[in-house]
C-alpha positions in Angstrom: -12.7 -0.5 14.1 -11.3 -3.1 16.1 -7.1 -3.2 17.1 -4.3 -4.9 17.4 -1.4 -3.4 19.3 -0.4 -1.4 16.4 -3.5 -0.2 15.7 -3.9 -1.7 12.2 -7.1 -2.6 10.7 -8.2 -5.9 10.8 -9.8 -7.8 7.9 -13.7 -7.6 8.1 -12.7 -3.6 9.1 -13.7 -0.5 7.2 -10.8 0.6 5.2 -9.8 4.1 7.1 -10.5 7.0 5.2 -8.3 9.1 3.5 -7.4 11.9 1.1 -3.5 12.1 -0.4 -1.7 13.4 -3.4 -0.5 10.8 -6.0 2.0 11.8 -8.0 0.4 12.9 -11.2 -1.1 15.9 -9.4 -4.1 14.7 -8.3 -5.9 13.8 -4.7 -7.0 10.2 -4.3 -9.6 9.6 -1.7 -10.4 6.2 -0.9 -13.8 6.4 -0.9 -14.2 7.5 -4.3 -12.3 3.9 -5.4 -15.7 2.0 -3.7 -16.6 -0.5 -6.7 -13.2 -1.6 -7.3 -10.4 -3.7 -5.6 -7.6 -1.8 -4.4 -4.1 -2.4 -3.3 -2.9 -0.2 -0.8 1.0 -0.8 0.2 3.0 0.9 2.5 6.8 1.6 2.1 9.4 3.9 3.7 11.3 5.2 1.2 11.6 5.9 -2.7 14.9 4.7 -4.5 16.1 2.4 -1.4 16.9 -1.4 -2.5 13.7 -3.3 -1.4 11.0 -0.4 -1.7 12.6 -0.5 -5.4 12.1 -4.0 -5.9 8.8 -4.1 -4.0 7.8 -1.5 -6.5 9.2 -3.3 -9.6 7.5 -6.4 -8.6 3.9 -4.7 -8.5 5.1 -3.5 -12.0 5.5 -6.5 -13.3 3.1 -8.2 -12.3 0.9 -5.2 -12.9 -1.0 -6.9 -15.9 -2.4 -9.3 -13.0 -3.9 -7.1 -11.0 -4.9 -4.8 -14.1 -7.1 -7.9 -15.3 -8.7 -9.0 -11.9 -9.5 -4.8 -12.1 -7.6 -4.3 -9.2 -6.1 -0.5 -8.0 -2.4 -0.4 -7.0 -1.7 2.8 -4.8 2.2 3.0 -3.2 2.2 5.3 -0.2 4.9 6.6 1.6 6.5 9.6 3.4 8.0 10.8 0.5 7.7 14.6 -1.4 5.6 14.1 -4.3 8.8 15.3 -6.7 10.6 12.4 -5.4 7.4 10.0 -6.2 7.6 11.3 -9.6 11.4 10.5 -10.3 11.1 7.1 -8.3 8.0 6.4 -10.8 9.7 7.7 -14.0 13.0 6.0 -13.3 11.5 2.6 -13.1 8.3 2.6 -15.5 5.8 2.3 -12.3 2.2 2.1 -13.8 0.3 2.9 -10.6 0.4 6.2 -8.1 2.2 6.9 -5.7 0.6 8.6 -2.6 2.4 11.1 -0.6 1.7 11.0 2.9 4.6 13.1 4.0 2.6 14.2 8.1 1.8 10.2 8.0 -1.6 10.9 9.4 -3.1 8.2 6.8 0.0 5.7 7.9 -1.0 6.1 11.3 -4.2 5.1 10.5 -3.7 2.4 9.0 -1.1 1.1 11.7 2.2 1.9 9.2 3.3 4.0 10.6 5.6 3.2 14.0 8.4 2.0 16.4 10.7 -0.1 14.3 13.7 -1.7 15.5 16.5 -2.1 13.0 20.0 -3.4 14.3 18.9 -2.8 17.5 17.6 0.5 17.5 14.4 1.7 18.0 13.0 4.4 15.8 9.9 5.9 14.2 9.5 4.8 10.7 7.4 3.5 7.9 6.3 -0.2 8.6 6.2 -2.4 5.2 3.1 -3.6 5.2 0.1 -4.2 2.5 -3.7 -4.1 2.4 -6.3 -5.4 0.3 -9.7 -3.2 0.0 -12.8 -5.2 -1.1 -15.1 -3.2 -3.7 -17.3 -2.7 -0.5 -14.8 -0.8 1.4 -13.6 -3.3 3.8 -10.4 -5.1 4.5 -10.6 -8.0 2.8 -6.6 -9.2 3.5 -4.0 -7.7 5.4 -0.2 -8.2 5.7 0.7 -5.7 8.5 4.6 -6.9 8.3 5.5 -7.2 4.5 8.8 -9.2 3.4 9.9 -8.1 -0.3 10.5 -11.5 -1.5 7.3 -13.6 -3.2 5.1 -10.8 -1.6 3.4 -10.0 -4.8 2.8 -13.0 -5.9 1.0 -13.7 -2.4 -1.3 -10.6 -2.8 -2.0 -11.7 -6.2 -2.8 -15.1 -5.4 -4.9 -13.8 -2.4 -6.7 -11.4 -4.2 -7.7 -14.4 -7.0 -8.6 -16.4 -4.3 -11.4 -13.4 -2.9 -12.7 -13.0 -6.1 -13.3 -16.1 -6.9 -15.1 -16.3 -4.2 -17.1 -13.2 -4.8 
């Protein structure tokens, strides 16, 4: 896999491997979602004011990605009780991956130094991919901001298949 200094996959990449728990109980591995576009986003924390309307963006526009048969997976750090009142509070329509060691964060470069009025710290780095049906990153935005980010992963991934 090629790198970039935080070790994030680059488009053209294979989509690293992984196993987690989703909220409703069961594991989702990433290779069994081959054959189908998938949304993976990374965020740091349940119930916080962006991750909530990050979250409530994909839900709404969750018809979208539901038509262009596009997966929607949310991963953070968080217990997977936590993903389930996060999800319940707010309607969300898509699983929530618990990566709570953030071995799979790591992996896919969300996982890292963050600075944050001036301090440096370990945390979750917002930041979304887009899986092609062949397993490979087909768009990457390694440093998400909340606002009209949806729409652009919407619009990108219309733009790939269209293409396809």
């Amino acid at each position: 896999m090629a790198t970039n200094a935080r070790n994030t996959p680059n488009v053209g990449d294979a989509a690293p491997d992984f196993t987690l728990p989703a909220d409703n109980g069961a594991d989702v591995k990433i290779a069994a979602l081959r054959g189908s576009w998938v949304v993976v986003y990374f965020y740091p924390r349940d119930n916080t004011p962006g991750c909530t309307t990050e979250a409530c963006d994909f839900r709404d526009s969750y018809t979208g990605f539901g038509d262009a048969r596009a997966i929607v997976l949310g991963v953070s750090g968080d217990s997977l009780a936590s993903h389930g009142r996060f999800r319940d509070k707010y309607a969300l329509p898509f699983r929530l991956l618990s990566d709570v060691d953030h071995a799979m964060m790591t992996a896919w470069g969300a996982w890292g130094e963050k600075t944050l009025y001036g301090k440096t710290s370990m945390g979750i780095i917002r930041s979304t991919y887009l899986v092609s049906p062949d397993g490979r990153i087909a768009a990457a935005w390694p440093k998400v901001k909340v606002k009209g980010h949806v729409s652009a992963v919407l619009d990108e991934l219309a733009r790939l298949r269209g293409a396809a």
